[in-house]
DRENPA-3360 file (N, C-alpha, C; in nm, 2 decimals, always signed):
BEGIN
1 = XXXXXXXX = +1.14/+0.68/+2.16/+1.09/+0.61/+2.04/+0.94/+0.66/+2.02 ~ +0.91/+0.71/+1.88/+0.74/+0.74/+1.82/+0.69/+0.60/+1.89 ~ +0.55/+0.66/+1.91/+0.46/+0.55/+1.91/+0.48/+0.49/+1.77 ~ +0.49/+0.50/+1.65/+0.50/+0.44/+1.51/+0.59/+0.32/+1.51 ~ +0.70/+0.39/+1.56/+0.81/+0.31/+1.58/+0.81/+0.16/+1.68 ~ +0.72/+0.24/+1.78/+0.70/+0.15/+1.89/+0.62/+0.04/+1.82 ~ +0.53/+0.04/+1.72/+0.39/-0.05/+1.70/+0.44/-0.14/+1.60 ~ +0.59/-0.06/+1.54/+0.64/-0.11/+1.41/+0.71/-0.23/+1.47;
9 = XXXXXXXX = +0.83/-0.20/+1.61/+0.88/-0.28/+1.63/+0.77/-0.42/+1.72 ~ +0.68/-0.37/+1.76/+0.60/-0.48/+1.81/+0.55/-0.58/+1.72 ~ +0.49/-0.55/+1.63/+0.40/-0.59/+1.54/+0.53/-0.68/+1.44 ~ +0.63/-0.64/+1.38/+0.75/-0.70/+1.37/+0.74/-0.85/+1.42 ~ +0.86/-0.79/+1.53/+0.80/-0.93/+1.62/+0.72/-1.06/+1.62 ~ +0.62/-0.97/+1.61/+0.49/-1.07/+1.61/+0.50/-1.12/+1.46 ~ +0.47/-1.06/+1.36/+0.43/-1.13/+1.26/+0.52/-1.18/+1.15 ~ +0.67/-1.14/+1.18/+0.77/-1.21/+1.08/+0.78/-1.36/+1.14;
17 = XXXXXXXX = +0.82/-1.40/+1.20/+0.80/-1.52/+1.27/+0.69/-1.61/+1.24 ~ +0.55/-1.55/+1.27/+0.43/-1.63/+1.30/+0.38/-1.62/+1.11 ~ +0.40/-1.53/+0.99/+0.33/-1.59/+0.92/+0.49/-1.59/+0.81 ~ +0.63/-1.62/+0.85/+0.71/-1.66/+0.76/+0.73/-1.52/+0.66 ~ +0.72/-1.41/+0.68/+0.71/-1.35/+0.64/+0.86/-1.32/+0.52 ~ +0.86/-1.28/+0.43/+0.98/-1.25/+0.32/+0.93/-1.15/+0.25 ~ +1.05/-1.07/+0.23/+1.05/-0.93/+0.14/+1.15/-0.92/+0.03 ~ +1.08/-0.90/-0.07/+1.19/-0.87/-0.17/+1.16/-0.76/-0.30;
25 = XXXXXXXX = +1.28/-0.65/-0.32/+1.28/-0.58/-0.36/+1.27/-0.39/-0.28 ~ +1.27/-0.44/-0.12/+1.28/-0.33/-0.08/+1.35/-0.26/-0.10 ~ +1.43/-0.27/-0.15/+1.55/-0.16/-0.28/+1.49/-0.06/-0.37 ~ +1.41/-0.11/-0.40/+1.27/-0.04/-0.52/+1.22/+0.03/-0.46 ~ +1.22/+0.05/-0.34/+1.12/+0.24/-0.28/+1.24/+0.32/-0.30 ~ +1.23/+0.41/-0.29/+1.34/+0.55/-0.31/+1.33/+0.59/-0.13 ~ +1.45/+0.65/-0.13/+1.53/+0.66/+0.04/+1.49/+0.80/+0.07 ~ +1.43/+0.88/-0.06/+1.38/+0.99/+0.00/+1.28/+1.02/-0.12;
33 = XXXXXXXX = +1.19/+1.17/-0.10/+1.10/+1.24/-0.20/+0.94/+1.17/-0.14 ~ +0.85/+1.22/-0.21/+0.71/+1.18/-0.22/+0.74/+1.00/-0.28 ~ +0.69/+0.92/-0.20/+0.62/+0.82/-0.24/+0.46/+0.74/-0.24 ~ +0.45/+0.69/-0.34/+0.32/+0.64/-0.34/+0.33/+0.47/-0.36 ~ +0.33/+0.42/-0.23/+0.29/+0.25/-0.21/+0.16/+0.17/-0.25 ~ +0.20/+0.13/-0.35/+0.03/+0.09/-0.37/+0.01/-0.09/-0.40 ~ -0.09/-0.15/-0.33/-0.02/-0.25/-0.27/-0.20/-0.37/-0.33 ~ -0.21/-0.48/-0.36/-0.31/-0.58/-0.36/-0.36/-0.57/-0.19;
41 = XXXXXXXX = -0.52/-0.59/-0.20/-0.54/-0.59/-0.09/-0.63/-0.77/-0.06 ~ -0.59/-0.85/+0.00/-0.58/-0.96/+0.05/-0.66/-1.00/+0.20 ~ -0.62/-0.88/+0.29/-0.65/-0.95/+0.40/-0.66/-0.78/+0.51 ~ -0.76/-0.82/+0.61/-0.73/-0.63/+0.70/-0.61/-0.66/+0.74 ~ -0.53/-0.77/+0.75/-0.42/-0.74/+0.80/-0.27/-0.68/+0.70 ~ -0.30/-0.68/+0.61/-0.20/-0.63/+0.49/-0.18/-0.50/+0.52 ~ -0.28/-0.37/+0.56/-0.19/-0.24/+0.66/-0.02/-0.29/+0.70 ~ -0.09/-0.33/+0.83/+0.03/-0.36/+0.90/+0.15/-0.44/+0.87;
49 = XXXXXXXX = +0.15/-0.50/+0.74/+0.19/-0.60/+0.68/+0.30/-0.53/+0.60 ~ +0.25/-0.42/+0.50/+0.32/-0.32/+0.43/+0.39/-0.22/+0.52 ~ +0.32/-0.18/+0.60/+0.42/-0.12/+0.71/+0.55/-0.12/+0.76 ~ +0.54/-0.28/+0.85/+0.69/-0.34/+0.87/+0.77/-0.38/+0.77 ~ +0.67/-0.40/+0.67/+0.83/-0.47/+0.51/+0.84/-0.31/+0.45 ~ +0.84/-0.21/+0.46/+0.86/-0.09/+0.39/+0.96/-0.03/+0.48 ~ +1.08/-0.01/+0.39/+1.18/+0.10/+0.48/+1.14/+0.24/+0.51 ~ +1.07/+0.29/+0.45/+0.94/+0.42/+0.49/+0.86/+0.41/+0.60;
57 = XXXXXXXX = +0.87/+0.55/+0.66/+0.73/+0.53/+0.74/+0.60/+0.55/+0.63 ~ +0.47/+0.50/+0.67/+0.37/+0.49/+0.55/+0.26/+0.58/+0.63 ~ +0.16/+0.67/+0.54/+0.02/+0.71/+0.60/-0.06/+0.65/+0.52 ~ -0.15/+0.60/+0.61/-0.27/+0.53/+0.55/-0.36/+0.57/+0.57 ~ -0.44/+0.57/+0.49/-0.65/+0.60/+0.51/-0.66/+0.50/+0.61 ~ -0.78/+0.54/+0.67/-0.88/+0.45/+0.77/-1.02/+0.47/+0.79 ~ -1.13/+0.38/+0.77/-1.25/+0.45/+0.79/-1.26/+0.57/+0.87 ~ -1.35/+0.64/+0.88/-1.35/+0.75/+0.93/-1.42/+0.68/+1.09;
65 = XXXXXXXX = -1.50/+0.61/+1.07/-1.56/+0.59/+1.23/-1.48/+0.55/+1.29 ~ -1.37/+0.46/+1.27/-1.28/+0.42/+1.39/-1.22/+0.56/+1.46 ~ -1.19/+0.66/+1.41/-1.17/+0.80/+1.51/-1.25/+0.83/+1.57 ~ -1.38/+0.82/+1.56/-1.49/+0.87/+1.68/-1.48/+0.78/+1.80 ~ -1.40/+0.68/+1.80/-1.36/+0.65/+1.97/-1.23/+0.72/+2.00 ~ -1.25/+0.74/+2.12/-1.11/+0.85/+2.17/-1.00/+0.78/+2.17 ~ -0.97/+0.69/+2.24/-0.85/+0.59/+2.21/-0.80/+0.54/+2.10 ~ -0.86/+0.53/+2.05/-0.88/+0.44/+1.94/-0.81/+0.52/+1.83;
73 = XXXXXXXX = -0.87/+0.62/+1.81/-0.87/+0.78/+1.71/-0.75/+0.78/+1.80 ~ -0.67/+0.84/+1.83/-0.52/+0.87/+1.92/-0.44/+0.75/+1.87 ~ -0.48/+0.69/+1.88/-0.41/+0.53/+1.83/-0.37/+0.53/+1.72 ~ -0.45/+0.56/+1.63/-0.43/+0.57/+1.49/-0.38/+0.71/+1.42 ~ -0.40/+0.77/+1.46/-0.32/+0.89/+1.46/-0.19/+0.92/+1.48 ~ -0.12/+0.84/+1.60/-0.01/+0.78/+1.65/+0.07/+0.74/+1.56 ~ +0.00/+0.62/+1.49/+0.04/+0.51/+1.39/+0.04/+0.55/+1.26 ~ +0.04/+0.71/+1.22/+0.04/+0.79/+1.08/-0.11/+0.74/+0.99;
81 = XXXXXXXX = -0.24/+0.73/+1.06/-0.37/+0.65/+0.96/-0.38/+0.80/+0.95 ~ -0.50/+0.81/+0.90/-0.59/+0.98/+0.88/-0.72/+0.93/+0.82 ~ -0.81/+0.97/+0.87/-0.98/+0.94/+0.87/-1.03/+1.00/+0.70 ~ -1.09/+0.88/+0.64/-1.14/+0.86/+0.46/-1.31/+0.85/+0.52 ~ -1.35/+0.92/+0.45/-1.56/+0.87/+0.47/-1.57/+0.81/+0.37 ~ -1.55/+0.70/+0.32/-1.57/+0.55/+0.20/-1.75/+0.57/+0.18 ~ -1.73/+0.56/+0.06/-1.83/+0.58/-0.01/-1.84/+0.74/-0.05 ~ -1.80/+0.86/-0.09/-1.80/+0.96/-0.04/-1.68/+0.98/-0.13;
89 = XXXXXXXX = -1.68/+1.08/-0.20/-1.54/+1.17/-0.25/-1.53/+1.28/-0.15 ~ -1.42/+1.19/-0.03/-1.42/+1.32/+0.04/-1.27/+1.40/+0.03 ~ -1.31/+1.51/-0.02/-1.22/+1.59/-0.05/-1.08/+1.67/+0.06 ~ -1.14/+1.64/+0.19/-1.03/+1.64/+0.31/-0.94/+1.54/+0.31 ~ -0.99/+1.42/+0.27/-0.88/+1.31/+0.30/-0.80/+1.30/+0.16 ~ -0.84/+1.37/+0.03/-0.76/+1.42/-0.07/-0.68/+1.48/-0.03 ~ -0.71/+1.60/+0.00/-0.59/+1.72/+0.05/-0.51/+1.68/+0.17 ~ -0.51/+1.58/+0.24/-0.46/+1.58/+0.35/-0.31/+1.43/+0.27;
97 = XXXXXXXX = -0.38/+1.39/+0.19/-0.29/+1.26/+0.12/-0.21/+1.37/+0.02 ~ -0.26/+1.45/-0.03/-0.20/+1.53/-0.15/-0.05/+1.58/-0.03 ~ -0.10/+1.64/+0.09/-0.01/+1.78/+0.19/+0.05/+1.62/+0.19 ~ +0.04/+1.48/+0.24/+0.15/+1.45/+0.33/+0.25/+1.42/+0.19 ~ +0.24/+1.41/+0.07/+0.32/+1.38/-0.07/+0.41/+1.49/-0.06 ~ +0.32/+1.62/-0.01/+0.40/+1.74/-0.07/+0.50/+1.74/+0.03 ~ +0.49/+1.67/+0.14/+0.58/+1.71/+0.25/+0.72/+1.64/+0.25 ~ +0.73/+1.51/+0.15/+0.84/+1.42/+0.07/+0.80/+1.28/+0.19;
105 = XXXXXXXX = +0.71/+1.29/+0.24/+0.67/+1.12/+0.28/+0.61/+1.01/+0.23 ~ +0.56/+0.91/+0.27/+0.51/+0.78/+0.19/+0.34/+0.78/+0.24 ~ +0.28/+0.78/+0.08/+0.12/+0.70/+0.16/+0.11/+0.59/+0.09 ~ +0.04/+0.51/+0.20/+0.03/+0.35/+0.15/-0.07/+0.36/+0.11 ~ -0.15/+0.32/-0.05/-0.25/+0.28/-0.11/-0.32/+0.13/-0.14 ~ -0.44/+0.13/-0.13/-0.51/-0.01/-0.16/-0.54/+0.01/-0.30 ~ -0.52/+0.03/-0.43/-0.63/+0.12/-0.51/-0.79/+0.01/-0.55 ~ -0.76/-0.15/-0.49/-0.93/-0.18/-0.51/-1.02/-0.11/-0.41;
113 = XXXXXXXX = -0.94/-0.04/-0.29/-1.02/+0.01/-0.25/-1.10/-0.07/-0.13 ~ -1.11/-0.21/-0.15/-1.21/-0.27/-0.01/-1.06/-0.40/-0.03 ~ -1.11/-0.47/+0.05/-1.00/-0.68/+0.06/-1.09/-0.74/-0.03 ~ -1.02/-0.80/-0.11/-1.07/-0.97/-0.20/-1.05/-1.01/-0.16 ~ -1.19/-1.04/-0.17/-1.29/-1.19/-0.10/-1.24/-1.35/-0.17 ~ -1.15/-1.33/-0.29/-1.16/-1.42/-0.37/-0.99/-1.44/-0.33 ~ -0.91/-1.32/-0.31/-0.73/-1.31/-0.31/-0.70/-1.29/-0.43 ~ -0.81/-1.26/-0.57/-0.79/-1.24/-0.70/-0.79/-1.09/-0.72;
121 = XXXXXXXX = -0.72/-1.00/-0.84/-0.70/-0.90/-0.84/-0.87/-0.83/-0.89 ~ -0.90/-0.75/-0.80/-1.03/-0.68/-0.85/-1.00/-0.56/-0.93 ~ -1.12/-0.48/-0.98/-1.07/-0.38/-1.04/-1.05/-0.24/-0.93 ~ -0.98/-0.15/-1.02/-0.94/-0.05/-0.89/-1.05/+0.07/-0.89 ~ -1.04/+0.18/-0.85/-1.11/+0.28/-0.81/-1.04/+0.39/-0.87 ~ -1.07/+0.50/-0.87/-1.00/+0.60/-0.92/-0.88/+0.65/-0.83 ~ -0.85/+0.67/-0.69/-0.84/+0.72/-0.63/-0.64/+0.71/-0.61 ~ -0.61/+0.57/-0.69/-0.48/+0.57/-0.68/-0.44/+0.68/-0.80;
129 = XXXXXXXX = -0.54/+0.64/-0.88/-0.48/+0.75/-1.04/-0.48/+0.90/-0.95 ~ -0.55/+0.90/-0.90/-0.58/+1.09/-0.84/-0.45/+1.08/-0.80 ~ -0.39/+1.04/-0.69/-0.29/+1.11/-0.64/-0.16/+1.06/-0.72 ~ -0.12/+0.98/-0.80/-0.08/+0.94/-0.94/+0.00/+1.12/-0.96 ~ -0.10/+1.11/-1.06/-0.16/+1.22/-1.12/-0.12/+1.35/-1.11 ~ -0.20/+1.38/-0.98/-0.20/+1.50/-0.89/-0.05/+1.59/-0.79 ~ +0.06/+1.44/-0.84/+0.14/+1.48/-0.77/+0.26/+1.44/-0.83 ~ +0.40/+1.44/-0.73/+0.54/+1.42/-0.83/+0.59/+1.24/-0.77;
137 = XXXXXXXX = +0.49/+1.24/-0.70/+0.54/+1.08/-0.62/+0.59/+0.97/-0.69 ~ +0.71/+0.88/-0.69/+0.72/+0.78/-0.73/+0.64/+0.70/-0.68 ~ +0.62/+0.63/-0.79/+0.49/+0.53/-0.75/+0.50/+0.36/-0.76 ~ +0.53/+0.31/-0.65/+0.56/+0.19/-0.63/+0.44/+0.07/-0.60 ~ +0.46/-0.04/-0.67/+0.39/-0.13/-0.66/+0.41/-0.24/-0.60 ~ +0.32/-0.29/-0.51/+0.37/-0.39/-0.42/+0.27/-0.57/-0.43 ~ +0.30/-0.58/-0.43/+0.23/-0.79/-0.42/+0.22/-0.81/-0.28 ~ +0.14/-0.84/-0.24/+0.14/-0.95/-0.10/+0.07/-1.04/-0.18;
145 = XXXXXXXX = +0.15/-1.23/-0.13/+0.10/-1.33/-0.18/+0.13/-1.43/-0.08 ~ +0.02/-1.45/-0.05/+0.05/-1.59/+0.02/-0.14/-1.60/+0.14 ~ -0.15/-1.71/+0.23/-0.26/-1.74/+0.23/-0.30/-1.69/+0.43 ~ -0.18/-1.59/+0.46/-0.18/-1.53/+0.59/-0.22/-1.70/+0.72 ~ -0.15/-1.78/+0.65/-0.20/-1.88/+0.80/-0.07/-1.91/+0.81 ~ -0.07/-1.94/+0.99/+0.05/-1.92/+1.07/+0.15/-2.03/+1.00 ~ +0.28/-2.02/+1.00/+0.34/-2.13/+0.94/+0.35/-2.13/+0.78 ~ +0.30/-2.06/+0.78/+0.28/-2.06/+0.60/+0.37/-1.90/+0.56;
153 = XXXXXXXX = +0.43/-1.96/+0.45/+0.49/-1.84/+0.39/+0.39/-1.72/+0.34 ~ +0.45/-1.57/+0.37/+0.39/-1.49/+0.33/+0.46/-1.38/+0.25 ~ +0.49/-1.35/+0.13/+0.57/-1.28/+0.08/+0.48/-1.17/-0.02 ~ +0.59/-1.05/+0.05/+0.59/-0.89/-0.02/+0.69/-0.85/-0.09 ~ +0.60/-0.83/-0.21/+0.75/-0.78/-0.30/+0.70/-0.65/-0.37 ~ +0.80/-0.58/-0.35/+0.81/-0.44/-0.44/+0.86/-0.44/-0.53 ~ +0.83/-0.38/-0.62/+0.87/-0.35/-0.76/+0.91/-0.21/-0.81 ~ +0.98/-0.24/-0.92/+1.05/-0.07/-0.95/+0.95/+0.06/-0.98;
161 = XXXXXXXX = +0.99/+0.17/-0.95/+0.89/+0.22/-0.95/+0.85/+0.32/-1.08 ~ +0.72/+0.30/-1.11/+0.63/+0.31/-1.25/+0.66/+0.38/-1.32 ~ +0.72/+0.47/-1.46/+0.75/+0.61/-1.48/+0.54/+0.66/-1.52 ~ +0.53/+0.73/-1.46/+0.40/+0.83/-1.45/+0.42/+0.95/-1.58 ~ +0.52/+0.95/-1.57/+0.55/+1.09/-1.71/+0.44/+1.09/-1.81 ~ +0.49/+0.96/-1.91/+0.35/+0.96/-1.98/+0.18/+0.98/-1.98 ~ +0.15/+0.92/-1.84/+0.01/+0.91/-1.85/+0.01/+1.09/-1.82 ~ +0.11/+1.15/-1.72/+0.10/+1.26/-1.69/+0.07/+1.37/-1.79;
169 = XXXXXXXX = +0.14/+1.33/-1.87/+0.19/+1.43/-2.02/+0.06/+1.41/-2.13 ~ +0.01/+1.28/-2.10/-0.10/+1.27/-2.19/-0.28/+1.32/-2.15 ~ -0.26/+1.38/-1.96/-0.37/+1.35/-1.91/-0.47/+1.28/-1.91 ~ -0.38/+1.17/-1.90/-0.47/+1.05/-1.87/-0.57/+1.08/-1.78 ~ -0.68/+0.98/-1.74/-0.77/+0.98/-1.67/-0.70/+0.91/-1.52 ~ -0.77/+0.94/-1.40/-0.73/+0.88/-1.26/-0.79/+0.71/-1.30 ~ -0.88/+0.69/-1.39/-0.92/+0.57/-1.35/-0.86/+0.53/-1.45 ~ -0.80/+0.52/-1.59/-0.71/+0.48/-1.67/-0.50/+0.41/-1.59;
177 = XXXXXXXX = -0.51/+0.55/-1.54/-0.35/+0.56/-1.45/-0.38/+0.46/-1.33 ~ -0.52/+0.44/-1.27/-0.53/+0.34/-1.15/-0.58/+0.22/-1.21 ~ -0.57/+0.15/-1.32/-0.58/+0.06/-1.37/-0.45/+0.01/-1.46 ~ -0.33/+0.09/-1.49/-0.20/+0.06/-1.54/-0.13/+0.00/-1.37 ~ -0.17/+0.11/-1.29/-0.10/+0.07/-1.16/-0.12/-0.06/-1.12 ~ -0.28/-0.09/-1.13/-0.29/-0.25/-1.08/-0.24/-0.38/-1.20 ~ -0.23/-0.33/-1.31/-0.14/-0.39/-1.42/-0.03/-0.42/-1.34 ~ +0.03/-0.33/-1.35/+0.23/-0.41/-1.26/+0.20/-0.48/-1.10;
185 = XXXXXXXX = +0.08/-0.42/-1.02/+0.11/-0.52/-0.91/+0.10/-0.63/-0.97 ~ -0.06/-0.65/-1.07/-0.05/-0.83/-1.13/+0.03/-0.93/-1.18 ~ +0.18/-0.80/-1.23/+0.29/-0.85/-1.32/+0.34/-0.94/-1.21 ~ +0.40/-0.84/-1.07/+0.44/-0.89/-1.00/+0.40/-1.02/-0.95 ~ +0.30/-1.02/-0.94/+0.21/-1.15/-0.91/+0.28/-1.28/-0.97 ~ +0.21/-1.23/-1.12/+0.24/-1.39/-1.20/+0.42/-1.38/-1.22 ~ +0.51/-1.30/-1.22/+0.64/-1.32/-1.22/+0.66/-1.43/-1.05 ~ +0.59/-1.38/-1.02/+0.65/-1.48/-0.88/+0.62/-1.59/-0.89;
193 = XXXXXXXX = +0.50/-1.63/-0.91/+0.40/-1.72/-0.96/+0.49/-1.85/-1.06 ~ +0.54/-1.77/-1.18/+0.59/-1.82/-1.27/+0.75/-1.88/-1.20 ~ +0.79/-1.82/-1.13/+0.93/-1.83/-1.08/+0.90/-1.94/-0.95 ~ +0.80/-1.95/-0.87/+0.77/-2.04/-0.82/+0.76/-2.20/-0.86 ~ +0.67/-2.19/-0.96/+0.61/-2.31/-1.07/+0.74/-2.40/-1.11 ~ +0.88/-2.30/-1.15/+0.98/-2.37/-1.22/+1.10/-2.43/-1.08 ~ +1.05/-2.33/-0.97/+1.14/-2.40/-0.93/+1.05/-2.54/-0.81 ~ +0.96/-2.50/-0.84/+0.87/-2.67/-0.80/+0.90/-2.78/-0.88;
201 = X = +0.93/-2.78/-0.97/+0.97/-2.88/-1.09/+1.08/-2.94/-1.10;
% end
């Protein structure tokens, strides 16, 4: 068993149980080709959160300094991360997100880019439009909603994934295409939201 596998099934474990965890729509990623997961960011624990609810293995960015410890860096490397210098257009951790698209795997995206402070949708960065864009990936949108405390429901839901053709065909801008992307996670949002409300009633 990968160490991936190994962290997948631990972490599993642990956290379907302890935060109530529910998935719906995992149907909506595609079973093969380039994917792009792009996901509300809520909490540091939402990585590992999209990880176990994704039938995909996922690569994610990670600060760049957590690799300068040697353990640590091996750890993560293990676990499919790859080192981003934030603040910085760093153009290695482009090409390196672009090669693993081209290779027909999944990368997991934040596109605000940092966690809300608030759990309200911020605006995004360019960085999900870039690889959008830049590539042939289906591009899937994801919700985490719920308030990560133990006992308390936490649900991830995927949604169908985006047709890109248009912004493609029109060359759209990366920060236009990463601001449609955070449009449907929101959808997702308030459809749950709304579907919640009525059956409280």
């Amino acid at each position: 068993m990968s160490l991936y596998k190994f962290a997948k099934y631990v972490v599993s474990l642990l956290f379907y149980p302890l935060y109530r965890i529910k998935v719906i729509g995992k149907e909506n990623v595609p079973k093969k080709g380039p994917v792009i997961i792009c996901s509300n960011h809520i909490s540091n624990l939402d990585p590992p959160v999209v990880g176990i609810t994704s039938p995909r293995d996922i690569y994610f960015m990670a600060k760049g300094e957590l690799f300068e410890k040697p353990f640590l860096g091996k750890l993560l490397l293990g676990i499919h991360a790859f080192p981003v210098k934030r603040g910085l257009r760093d153009r290695n951790a482009l090409r390196k997100g672009l090669q693993i698209l081209k290779d027909g795997n999944t990368l997991g995206l934040f596109p605000e880019g940092t966690r809300s402070k608030t759990g309200k949708l911020g605006k995004p960065l360019s960085g999900a439009g870039f690889f959008a864009l830049r590539s042939n990936a289906a591009i899937v949108p994801c919700a985490i909603i719920g308030p990560y405390k133990p006992g308390k429901k936490l649900t991830v839901i995927y949604g169908k994934p985006i047709n890109m053709e248009p912004y493609r065909a029109a060359k759209a801008s990366a920060k236009d295409t990463a601001e449609a992307i955070m449009d449907e996670i929101g959808n997702l949002i308030k459809n749950h939201e709304s579907k919640s409300s009525l059956l409280d009633k």
